[in-house]
MDAnalysis code that builds the backbone (N, CA, C; Angstrom):
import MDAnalysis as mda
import numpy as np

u = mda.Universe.empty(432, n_residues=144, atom_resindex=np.repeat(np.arange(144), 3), trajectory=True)
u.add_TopologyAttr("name", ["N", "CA", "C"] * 144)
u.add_TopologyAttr("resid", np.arange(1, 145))
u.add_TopologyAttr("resname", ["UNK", "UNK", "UNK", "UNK", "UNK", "UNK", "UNK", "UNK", "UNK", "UNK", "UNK", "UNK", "UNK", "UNK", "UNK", "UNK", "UNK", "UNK", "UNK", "UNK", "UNK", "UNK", "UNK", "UNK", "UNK", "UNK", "UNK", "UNK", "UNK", "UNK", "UNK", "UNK", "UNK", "UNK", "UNK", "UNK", "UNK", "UNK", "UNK", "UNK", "UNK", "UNK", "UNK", "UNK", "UNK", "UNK", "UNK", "UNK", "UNK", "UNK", "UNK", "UNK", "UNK", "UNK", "UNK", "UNK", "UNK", "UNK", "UNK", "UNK", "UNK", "UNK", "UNK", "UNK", "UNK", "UNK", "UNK", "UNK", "UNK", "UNK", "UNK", "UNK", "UNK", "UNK", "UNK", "UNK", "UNK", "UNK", "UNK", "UNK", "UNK", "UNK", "UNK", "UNK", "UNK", "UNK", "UNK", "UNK", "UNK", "UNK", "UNK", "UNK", "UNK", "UNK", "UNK", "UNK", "UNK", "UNK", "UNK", "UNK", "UNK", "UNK", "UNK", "UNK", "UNK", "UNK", "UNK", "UNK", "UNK", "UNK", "UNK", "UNK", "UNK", "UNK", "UNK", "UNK", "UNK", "UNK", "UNK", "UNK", "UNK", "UNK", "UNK", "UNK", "UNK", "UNK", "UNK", "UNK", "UNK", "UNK", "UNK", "UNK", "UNK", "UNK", "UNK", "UNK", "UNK", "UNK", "UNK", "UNK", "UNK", "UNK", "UNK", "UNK"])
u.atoms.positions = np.array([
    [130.950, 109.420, 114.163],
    [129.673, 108.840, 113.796],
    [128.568, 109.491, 114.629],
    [127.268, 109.789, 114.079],
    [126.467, 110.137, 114.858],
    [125.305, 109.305, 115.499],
    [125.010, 109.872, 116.623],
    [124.230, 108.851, 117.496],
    [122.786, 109.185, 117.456],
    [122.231, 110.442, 117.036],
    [120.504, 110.647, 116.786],
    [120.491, 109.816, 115.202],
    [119.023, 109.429, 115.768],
    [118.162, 108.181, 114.974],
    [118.221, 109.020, 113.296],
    [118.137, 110.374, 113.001],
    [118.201, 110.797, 111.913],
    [119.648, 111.095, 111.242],
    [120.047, 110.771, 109.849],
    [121.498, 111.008, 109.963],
    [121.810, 111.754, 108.541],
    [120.479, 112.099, 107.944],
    [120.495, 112.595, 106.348],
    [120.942, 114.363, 106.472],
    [122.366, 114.347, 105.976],
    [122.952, 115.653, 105.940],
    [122.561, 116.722, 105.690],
    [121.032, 116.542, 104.890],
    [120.445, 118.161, 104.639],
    [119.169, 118.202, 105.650],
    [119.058, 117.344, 105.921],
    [117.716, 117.639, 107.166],
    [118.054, 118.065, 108.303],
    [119.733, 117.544, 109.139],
    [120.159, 117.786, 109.796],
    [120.787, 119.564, 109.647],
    [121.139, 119.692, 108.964],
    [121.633, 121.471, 108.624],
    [120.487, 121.556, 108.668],
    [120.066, 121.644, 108.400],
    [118.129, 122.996, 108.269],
    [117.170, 122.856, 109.402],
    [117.639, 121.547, 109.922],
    [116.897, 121.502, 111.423],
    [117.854, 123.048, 112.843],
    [119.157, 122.722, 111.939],
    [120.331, 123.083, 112.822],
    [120.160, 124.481, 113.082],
    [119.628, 125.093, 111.531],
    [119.537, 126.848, 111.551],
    [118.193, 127.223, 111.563],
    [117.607, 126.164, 112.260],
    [115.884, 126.126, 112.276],
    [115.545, 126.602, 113.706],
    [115.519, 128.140, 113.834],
    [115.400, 128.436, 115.149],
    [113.711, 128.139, 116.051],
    [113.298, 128.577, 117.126],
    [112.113, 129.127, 117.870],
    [111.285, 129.734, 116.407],
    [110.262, 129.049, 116.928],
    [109.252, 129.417, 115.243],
    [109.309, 129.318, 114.052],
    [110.788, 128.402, 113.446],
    [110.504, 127.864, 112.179],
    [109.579, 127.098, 112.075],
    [109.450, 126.880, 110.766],
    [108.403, 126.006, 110.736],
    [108.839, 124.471, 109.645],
    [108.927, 123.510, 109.678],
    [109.247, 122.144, 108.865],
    [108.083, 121.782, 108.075],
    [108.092, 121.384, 107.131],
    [106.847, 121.151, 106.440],
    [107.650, 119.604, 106.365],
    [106.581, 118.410, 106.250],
    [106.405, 117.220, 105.984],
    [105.005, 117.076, 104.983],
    [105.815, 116.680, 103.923],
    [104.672, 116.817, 102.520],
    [104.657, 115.688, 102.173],
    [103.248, 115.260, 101.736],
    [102.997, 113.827, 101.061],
    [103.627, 113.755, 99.574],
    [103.444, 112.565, 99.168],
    [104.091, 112.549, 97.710],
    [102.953, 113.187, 96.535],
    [102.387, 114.128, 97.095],
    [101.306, 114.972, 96.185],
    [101.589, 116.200, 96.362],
    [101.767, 117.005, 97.268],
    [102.456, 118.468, 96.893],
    [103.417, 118.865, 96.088],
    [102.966, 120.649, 95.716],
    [104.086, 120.360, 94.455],
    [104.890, 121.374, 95.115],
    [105.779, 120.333, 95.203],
    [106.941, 121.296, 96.509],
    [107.875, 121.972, 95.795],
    [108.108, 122.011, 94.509],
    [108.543, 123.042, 93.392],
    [108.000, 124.217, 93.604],
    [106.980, 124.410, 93.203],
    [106.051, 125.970, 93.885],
    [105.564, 126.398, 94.874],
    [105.818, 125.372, 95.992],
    [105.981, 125.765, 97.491],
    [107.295, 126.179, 98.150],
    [108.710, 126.425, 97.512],
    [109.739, 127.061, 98.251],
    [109.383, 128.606, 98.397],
    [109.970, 128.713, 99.889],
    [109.876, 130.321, 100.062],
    [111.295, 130.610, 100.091],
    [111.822, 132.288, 100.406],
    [113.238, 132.121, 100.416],
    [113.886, 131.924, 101.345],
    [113.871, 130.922, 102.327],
    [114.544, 130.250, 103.249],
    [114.806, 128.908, 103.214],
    [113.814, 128.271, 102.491],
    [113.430, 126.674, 102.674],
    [114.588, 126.237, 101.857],
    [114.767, 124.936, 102.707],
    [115.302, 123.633, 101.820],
    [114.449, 122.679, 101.606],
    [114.462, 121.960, 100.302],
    [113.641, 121.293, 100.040],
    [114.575, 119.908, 100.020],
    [113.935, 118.498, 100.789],
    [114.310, 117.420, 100.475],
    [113.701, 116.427, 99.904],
    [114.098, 115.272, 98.675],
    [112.957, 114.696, 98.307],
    [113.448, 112.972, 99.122],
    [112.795, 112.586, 99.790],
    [112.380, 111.357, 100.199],
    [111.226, 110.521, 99.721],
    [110.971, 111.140, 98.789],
    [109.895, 110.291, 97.926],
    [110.547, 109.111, 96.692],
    [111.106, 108.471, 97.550],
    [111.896, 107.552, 96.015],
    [110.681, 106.513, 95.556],
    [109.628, 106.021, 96.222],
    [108.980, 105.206, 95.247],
    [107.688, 105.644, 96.444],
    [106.425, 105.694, 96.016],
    [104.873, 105.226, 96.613],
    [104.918, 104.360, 97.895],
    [104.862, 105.598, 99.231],
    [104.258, 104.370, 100.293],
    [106.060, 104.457, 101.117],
    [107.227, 104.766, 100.491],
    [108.042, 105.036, 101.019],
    [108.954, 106.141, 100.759],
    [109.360, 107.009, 102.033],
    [109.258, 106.657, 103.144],
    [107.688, 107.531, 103.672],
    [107.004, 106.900, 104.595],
    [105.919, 107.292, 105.024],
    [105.932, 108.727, 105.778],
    [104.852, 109.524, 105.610],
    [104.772, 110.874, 107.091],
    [105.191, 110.306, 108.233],
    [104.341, 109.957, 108.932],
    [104.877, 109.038, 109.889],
    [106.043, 108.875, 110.561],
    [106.673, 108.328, 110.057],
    [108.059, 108.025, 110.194],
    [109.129, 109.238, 110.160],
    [108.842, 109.954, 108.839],
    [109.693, 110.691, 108.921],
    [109.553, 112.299, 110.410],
    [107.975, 111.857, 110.738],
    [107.381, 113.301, 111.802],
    [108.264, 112.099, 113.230],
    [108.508, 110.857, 112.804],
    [109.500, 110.225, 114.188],
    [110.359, 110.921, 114.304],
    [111.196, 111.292, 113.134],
    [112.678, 110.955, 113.030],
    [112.587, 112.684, 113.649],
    [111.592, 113.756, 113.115],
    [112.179, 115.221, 113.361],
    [111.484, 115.220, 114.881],
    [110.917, 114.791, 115.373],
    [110.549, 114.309, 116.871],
    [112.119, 114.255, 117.842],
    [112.707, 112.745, 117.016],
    [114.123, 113.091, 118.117],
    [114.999, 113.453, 117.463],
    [115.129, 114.830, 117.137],
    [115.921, 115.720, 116.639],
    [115.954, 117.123, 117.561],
    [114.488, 117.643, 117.702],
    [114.480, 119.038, 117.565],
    [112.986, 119.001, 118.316],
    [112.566, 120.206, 119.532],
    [111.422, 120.101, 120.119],
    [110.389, 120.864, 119.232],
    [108.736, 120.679, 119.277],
    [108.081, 120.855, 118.158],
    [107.027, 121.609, 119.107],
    [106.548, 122.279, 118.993],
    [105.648, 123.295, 119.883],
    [104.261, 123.497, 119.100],
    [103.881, 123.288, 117.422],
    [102.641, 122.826, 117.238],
    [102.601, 122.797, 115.708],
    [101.290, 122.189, 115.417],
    [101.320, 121.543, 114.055],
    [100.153, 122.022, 113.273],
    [100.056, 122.315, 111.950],
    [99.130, 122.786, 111.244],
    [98.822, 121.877, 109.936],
    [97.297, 121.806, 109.879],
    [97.478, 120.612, 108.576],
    [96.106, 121.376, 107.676],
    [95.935, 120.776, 106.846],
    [94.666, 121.718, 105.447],
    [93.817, 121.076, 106.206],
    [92.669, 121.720, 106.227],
    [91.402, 122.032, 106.364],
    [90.729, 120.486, 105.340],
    [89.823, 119.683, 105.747],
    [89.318, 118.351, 104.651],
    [87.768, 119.099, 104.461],
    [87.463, 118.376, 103.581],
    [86.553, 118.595, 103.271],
    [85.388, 117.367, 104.238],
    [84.214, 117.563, 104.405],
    [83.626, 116.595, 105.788],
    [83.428, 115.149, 105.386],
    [83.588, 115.037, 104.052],
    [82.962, 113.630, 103.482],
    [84.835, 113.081, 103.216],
    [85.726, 113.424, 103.667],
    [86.794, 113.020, 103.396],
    [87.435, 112.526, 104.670],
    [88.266, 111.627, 104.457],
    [88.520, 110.809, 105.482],
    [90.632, 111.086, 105.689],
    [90.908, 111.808, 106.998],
    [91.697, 112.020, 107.261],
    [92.608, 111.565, 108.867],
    [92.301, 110.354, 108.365],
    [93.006, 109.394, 109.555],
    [94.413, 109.689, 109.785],
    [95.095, 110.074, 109.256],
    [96.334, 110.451, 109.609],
    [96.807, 111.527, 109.894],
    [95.435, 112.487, 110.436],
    [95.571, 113.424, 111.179],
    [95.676, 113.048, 113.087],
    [94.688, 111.645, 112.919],
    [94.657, 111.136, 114.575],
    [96.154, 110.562, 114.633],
    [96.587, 110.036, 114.009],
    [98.439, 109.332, 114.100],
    [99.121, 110.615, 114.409],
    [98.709, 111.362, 114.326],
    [100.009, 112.802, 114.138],
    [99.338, 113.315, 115.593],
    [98.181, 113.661, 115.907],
    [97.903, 113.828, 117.146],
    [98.792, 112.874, 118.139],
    [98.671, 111.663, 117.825],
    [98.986, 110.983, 118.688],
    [100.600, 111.154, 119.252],
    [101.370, 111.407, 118.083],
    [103.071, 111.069, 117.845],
    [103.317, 112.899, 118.465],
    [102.410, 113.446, 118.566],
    [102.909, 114.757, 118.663],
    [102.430, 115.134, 119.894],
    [101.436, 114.013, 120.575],
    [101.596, 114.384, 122.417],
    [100.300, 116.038, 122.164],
    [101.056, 116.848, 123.364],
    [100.343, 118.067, 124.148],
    [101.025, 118.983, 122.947],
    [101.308, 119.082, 121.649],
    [100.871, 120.704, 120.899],
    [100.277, 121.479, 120.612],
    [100.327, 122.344, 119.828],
    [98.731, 123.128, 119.823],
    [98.684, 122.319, 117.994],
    [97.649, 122.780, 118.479],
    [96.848, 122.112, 116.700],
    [96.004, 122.808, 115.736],
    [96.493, 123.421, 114.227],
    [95.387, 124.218, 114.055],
    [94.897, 123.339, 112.552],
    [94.114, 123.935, 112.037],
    [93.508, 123.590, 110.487],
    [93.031, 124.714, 109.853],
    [93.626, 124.507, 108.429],
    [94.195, 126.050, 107.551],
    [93.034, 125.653, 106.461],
    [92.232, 126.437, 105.689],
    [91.624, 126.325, 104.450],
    [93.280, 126.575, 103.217],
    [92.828, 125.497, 102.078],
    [93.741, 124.904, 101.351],
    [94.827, 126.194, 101.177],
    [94.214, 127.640, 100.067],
    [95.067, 128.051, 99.912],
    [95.951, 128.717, 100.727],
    [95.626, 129.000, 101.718],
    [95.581, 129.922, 103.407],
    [97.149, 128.800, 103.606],
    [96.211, 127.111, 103.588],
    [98.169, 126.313, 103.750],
    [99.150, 126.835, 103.406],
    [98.946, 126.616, 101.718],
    [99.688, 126.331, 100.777],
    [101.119, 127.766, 101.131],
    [100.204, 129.067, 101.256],
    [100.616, 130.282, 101.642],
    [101.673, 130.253, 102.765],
    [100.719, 129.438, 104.050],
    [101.808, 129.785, 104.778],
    [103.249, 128.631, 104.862],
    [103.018, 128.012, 103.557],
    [104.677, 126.838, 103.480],
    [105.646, 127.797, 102.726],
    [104.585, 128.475, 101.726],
    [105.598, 129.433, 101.039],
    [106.452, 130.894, 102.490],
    [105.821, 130.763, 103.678],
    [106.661, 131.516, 104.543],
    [107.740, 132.077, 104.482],
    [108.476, 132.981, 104.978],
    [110.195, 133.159, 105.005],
    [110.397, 132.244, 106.216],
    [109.398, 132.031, 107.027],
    [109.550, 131.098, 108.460],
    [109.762, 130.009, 108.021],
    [109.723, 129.033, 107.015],
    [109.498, 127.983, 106.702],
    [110.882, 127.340, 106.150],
    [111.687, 126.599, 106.815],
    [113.385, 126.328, 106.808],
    [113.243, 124.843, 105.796],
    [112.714, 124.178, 106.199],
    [112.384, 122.648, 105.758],
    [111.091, 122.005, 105.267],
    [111.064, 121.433, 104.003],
    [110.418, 120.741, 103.416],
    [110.927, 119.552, 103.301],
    [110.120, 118.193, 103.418],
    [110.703, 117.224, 103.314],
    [109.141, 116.234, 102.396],
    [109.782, 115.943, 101.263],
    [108.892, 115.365, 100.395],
    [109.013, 114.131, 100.799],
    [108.188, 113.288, 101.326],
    [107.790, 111.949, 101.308],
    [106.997, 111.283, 100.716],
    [107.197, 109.574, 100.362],
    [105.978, 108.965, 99.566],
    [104.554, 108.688, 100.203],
    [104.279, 109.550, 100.984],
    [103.294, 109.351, 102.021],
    [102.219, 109.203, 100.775],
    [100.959, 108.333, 100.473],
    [99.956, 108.480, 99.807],
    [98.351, 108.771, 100.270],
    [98.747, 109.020, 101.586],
    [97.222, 109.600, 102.075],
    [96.807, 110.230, 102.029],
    [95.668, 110.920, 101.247],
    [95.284, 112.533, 101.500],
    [95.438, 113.029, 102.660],
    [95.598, 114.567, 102.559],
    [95.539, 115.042, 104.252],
    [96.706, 115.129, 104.763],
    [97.986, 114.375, 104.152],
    [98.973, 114.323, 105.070],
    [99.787, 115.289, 105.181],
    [99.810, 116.702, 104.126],
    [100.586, 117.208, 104.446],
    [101.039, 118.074, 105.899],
    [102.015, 118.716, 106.495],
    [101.868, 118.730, 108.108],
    [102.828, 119.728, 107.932],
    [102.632, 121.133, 108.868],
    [103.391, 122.371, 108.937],
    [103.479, 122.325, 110.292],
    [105.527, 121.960, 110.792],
    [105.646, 121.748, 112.702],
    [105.798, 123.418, 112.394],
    [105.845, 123.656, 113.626],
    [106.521, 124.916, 114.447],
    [107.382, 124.549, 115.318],
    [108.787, 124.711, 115.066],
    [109.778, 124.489, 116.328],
    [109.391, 124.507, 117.335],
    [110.022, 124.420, 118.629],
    [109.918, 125.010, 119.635],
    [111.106, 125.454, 120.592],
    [110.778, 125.555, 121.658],
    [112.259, 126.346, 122.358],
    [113.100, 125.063, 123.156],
    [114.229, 124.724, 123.073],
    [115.230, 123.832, 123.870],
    [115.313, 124.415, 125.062],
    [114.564, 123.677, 126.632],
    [114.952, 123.749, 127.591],
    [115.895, 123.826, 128.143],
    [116.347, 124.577, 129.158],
    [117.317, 124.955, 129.957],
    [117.763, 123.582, 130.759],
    [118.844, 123.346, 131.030],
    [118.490, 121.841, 131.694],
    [117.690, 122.104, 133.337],
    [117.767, 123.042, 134.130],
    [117.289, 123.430, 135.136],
    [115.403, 123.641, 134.916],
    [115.262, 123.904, 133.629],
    [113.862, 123.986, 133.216],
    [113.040, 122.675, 132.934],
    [113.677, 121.455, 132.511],
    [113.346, 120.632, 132.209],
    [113.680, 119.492, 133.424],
    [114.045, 119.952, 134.542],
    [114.187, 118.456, 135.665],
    [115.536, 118.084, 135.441],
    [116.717, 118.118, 134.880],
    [117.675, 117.350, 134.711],
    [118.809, 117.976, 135.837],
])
């Protein structure tokens, strides 16, 4: 039996061969993640109904999985309201942070870098979210 909080068999493989600089995409239930595979990605759909399962939650679950070194989200437009860009700041601590104009995103999900897609019922604009792995400490590197 396994003991990390995530236990869904294809997220776990693609996290697994998801080296230093892949990249995970976490997509709201509005991308069309059909014409966003590149030729590396797996695509998962967690969108079984509106509202579940949330971004959020699921940017928890690849949190205690796998270390995340920084996050990229689309570019809003100024009269648009993208509050769930401050939640993702928050859940994601000291990364780097950038913001992509739309098609410039869309481009870089289609990546060969890009291992994981994970479709969620997230319904907020804005939510879609491109991690960048990061590197697993040495235990001597990290205090242990």
């Amino acid at each position: 039996m396994l003991t990390t909080p995530v236990i869904h068999p294809q997220i776990l493989e693609a996290l697994a061969r998801s080296g230093h600089f892949a990249q995970v995409v976490i997509a709201d239930g509005n991308l069309p993640v059909g014409a966003m595979n590149g030729p590396n990605s797996t695509t998962v759909h967690l969108n079984f109904q509106p509202g579940l399962l949330d971004a959020c939650t699921v940017l928890k679950g690849i949190l205690s999985v796998c270390p995340i070194q920084g996050a990229t989200v689309m570019q809003k437009p100024a009269e648009a309201n993208a509050e769930i860009h401050d939640e993702y700041k928050r859940l994601l601590g000291e990364v780097s942070w950038d913001e992509m104009e739309r098609w410039a995103f869309y481009d870089k999900i289609r990546e060969p870098a890009t291992t994981l897609i994970i479709q969620t019922g997230e319904q907020r604009r804005f939510a879609n979210l491109i991690l960048t792995v990061g590197v697993v400490k040495m235990a001597e590197e990290s205090g242990f």
